[in-house]
C-alpha angles and dihedrals in degrees: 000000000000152000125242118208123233090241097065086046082055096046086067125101123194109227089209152272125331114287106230120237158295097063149166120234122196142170128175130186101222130199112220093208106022105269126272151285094270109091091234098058096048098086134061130235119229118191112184139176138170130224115217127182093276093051134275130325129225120294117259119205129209127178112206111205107229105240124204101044107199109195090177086053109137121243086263104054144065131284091211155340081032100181092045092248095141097046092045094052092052094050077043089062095038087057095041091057083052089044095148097043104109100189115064133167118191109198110197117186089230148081108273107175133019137180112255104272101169101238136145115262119283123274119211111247112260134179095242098036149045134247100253124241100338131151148192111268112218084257090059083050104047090051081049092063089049097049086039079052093048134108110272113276091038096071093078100088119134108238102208105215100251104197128107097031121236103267085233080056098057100034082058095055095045101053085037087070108029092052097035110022090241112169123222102238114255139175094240101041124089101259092223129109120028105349122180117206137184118225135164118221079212091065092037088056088042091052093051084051098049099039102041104023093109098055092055149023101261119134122186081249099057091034086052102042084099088069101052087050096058094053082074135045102237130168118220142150119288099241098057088052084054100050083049091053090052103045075052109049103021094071086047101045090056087067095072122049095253130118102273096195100051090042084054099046082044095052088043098041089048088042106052081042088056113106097196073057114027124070091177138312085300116048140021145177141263122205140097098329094042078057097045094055095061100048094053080056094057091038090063096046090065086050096052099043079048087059093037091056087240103114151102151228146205114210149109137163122016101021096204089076096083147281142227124199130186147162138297131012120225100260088264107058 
């Protein structure tokens, strides 16, 4: 249990009203540099829901395989899919099947837009080198000042440098909005019709922790474990990778105004039926796509408290240097 100061509640900025329905939820899991060398992180996870008048229905879940693997790519350059076509084809299908929804909000875990900062372009992490010339974007900074604000044990988050943007990034917005007339959120724009927004799995995990940690026994360490796990391929029984989906995602998913049982029971039901997952009814992997899942969960969720007017966002001036929006307001707010 903690106490969050009323310094971190001020630090919260509402993005805006409810968006009516009906409207388009979706969250993807996006890899910067298109993926790897290794089979599992060349595809992409997509978790989608609409809101109708009665509510939201159930999640749906879609994996895009990466396609132009490149293994003589630069350091500055994409593995794969390097133009964000097949990305772009499978949240084409998923809008084609929602044809008549006028409302949609598209949350991508990246940096999608960045004041000019006159650096080189941006170098992949690896083990043995840096990243090249990168900063902190004022919305980096701005999330920095809450989690500097927050109870002790919720300040440890990992801030990822968000200037320049990835070149597969930018490549992604622009024929986002070029192909299907999508907006950059900003402060000053309507937020209806087709709305792209930037979120973290990491703040939408902090804002669960800082807003209901009061009400259960969560702690960053036990949120995050998924993550640790999918740095490695384990095998374990099915029912302990359930019960670490849903410490994850329930805390999370109270935030929104959804179901939280039957998305739950969806996610879980998609996810033990999951190949690149499941070895059989028993047992089942962790690794990059048991990972994945869960971000484009969280993902969505920053895109349905954004419909539901119950989000938040990180940024200050200029705008145009980003801006990170996640789930929940103090009561207050």
């Amino acid at each position: 249990m903690h106490q969050a100061s009323a310094a971190l509640w001020a630090s919260f900025r509402k993005v805006g009203d409810a968006i009516a329905p009906p409207a388009l939820a979706v969250g993807v899991d996006v890899t910067w540099w298109g993926g790897g060398r290794d089979k599992n992180s060349g595809r992409e996870c997509i978790a989608f829901a609409r809101k109708e008048i009665d509510g939201w229905g159930k999640p749906q879940f879609r994996r895009i395989k990466l396609t132009g693997l490149n293994r003589k790519a630069e350091l500055s350059e994409p593995n794969a899919d390097a133009h964000g076509h097949d990305l772009i084809a499978g949240l084409a299908d998923v809008l084609r099947e929602y044809e008549y929804t006028g409302n949609v909000v598209v949350a991508l875990d990246a940096p999608l837009m960045a004041f000019q900062h006159d650096l080189p372009p941006r170098l992949k992490a690896e083990k043995s080198k840096q990243q090249g010339n990168v900063k902190r974007r004022v919305a980096d900074r701005e999330w920095g000042t809450s989690l500097s604000l927050s109870p002790k044990g919720w300040r440890e988050f990992a801030i990822q440098p968000g200037a320049p943007l990835p070149p597969r990034i930018s490549a992604i917005v622009e024929n986002l909005q070029k192909q299907f007339h999508f907006s950059l959120y900003s402060p000053s724009e309507s937020l209806n019709g087709r709305l792209l927004i930037e979120c973290y799995p990491n703040e939408v995990i902090w804002s669960a922790g800082v807003i209901r940690n009061h009400e259960m026994p969560i702690s960053r360490e036990s949120m995050c474990a998924y993550k640790k796990m999918g740095k490695k391929n384990i095998v374990l029984p099915i029912d302990i990778l359930q019960k670490v989906c849903d410490h994850t995602l329930r805390p999370c998913l109270q935030l929104t105004s959804v179901n939280v049982d039957d998305w739950l029971i969806a996610f879980w039901e998609w996810l033990s039926n999951d190949q690149t997952f499941a070895l059989d009814n028993r047992f089942g992997k962790t690794g990059k796509c048991f990972d994945d899942s869960i971000d484009s969960m969280l993902s969505l969720i920053a895109a349905v408290s954004l419909v539901d007017g119950q989000a938040h966002v990180h940024q200050g001036n200029p705008p145009q240097d980003g801006h990170i929006i996640g789930p929940g307001l103090p009561t207050h707010v």
